[in-house]
C-alpha positions in Angstrom: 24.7 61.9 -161.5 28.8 61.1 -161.7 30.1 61.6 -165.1 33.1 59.3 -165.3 35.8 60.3 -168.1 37.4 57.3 -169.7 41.6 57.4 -168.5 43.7 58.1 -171.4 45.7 54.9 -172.3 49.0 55.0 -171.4 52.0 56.1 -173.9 53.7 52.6 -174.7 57.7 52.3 -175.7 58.9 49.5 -177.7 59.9 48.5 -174.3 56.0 47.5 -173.7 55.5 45.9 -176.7 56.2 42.6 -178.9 58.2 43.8 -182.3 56.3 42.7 -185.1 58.9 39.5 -187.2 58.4 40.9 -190.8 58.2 44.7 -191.6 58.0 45.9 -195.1 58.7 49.3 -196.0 57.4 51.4 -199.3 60.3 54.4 -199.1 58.3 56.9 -200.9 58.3 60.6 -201.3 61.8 61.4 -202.3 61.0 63.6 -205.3 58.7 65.3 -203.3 61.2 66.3 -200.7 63.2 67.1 -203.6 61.2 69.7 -205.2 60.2 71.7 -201.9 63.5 72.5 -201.5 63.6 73.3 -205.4 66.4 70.3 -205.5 66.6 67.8 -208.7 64.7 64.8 -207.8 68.4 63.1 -207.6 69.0 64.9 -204.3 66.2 63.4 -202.7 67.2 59.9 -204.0 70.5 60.6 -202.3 68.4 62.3 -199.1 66.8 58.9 -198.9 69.3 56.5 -199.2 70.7 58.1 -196.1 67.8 57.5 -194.3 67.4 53.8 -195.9 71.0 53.2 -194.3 70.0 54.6 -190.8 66.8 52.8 -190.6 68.4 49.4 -191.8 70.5 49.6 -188.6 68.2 50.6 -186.2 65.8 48.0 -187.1 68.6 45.5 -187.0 69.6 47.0 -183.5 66.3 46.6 -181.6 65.8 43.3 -182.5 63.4 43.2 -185.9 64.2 39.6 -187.6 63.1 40.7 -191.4 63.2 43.7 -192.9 62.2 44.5 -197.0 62.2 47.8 -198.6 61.0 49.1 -201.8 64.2 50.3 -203.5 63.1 50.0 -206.9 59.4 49.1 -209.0 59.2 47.4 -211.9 57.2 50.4 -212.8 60.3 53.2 -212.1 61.6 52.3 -215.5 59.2 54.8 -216.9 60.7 58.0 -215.0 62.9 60.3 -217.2 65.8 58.7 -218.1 68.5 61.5 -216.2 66.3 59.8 -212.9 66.9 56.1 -213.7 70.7 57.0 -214.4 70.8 58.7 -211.5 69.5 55.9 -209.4 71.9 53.1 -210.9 74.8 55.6 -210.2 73.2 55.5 -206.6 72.6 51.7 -206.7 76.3 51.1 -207.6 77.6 53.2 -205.0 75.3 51.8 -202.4 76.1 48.5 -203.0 80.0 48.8 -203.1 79.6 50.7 -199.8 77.6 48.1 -198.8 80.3 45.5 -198.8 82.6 47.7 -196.3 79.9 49.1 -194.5 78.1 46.2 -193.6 81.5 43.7 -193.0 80.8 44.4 -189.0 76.9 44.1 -188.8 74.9 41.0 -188.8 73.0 41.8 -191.3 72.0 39.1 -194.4 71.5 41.0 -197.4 69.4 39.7 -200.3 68.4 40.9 -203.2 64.2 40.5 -204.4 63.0 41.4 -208.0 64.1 40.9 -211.8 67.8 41.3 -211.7 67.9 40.7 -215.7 67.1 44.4 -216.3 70.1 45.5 -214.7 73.7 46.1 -215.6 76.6 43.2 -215.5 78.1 45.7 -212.9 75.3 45.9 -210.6 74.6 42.2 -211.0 77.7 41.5 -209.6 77.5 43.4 -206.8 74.4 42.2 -205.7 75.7 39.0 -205.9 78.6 39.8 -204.1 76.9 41.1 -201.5 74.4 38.0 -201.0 77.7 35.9 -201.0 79.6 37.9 -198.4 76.6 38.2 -196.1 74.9 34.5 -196.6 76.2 33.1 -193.3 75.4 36.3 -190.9 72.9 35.3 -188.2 71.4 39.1 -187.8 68.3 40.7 -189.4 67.9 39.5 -193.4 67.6 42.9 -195.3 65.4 42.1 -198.8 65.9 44.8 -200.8 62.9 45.0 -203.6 65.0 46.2 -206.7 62.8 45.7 -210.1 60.7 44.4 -207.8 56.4 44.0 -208.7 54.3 42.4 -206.9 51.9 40.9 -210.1 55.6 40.3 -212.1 56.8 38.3 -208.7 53.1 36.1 -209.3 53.7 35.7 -212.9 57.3 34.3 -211.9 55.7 31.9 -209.8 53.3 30.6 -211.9 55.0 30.0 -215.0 57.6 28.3 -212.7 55.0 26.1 -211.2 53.4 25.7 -214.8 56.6 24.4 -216.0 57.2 21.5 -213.0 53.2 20.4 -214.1 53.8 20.4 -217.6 57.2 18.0 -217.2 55.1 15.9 -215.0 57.3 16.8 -212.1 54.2 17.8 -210.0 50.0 16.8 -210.2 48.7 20.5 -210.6 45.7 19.3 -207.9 48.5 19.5 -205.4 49.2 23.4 -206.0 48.1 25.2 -202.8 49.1 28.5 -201.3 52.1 27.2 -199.7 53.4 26.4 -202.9 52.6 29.2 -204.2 54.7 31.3 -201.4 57.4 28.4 -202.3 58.4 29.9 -205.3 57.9 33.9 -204.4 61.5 36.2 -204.3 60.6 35.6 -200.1 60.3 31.8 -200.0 61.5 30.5 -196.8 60.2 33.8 -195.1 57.4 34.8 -193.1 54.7 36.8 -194.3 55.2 40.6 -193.2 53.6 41.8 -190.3 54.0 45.4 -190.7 54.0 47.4 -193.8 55.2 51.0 -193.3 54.2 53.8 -196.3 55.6 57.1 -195.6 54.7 60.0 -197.9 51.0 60.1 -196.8 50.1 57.8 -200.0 47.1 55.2 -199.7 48.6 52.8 -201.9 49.9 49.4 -201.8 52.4 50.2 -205.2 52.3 46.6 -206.0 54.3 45.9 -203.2 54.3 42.2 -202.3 50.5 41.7 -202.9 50.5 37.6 -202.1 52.5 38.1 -198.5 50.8 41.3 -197.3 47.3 39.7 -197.2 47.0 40.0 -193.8 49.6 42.2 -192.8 49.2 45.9 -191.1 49.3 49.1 -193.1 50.7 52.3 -191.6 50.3 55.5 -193.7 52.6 57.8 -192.2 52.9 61.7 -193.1 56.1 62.2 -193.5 58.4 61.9 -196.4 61.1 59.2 -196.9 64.1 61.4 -196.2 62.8 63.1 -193.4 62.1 59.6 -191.5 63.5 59.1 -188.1 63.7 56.5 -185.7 61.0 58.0 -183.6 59.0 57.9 -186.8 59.8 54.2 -187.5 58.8 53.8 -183.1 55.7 55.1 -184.0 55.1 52.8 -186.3 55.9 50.1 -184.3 53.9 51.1 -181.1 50.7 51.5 -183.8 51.0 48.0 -185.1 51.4 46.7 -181.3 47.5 48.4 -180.8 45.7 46.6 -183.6 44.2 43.6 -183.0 44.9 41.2 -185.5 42.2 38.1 -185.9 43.0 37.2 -189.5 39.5 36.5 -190.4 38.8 35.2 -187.1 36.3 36.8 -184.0 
């Protein structure tokens, strides 16, 4: 009798596949990275902002429409407080940088998440930098800063709660586009892709009403040592699953 041996499937490039519209990425795993080098959990902040800045190109470059990375949890605000401090320095360099180093790219940057919690300082220059990159036709970079998932549904609600109570809407007319109407990402589609570095099985609270049906990818590698291969690899998975939404 012939024994046949299934062919291996062939390696795909991004050149052989169709780029998901919406990728979400949890940066995790700087401290980590941090402390096997027996660095402060500040250097691996810094590590990963480097690679935030790398990726946020390369994803604009090959042609991804919508990009949103965890920069910040609603939850952080419980680390020590030399780590917060280290991150607003970090956030305030970023985003002045941002407003030189993005002036040639396409990219639209705007800002997701409870902006009250920060400083005067920073909340201008994240509103400078949604002003100066508003009318860009490249990739729209949502950076998650103070950002929950549950707080971002709370928002919603009480906003929707309010319109009913002034009469402005019939509450039997709230449905889930709606709902998405008055999320951080209204006007956005859902993502496709969520990426988690770091190996962690979680979703962090991280855009719970959009990523209903979207595709996880635990990858094993921490945030600052992502690459571009890594974020291909990513890619190429999420091209392999067969997404039916609840369908056959």
């Amino acid at each position: 009798m012939a024994i046949f041996k299934k062919k291996p499937e062939p390696e795909l490039s991004l050149a052989d596949i169709i780029l998901p519209e919406h990728v979400g990425i949890i940066m995790d795993g700087n401290g980590r990275w941090a402390k096997k080098r027996g660095l402060p959990r500040s250097a691996g902040h810094t590590a990963g902002a480097q690679t935030f800045r790398k990726i946020v190109r390369y994803c604009s470059n090959i042609g991804i429409k919508y990009l949103t990375v965890y920069a910040f949890s609603t939850e952080n605000w419980r680390r020590p407080n030399d780590e917060v401090s280290a991150l607003m320095r970090l956030f305030k360099d970023y985003l002045t940088e941002a407003l030189s180093d993005f002036k040639d790219d396409s990219i639209v940057i705007h800002f997701i998440g409870d902006r009250n919690a920060f400083s005067d300082e920073l909340h201008e220059l994240m509103d400078d930098n949604e002003e100066i990159s508003k009318d860009r036709d490249g990739m729209v970079l949502n950076l998650a800063m103070n950002y929950g998932g549950r707080a971002e549904l709370v928002s919603a609600v009480r906003e929707i709660a309010a319109k009913a109570a002034s009469g402005e809407l019939d509450p039997s007319s709230i449905d889930e586009q709606m709902i998405s109407d008055h999320l951080y990402t209204k006007g956005q589609p859902d993502p496709d892709l969520i990426i988690r570095p770091s190996g962690e099985n979680r979703t962090s609270n991280f855009l719970l009403w959009q990523s209903a049906y979207a595709e996880y990818v635990i990858m094993d590698v921490l945030w600052p040592d992502f690459k571009e291969k890594d974020m291909d690899a990513a890619l190429i998975e999420y091209a392999k699953r067969n997404r039916r939404f609840g369908g056959v």
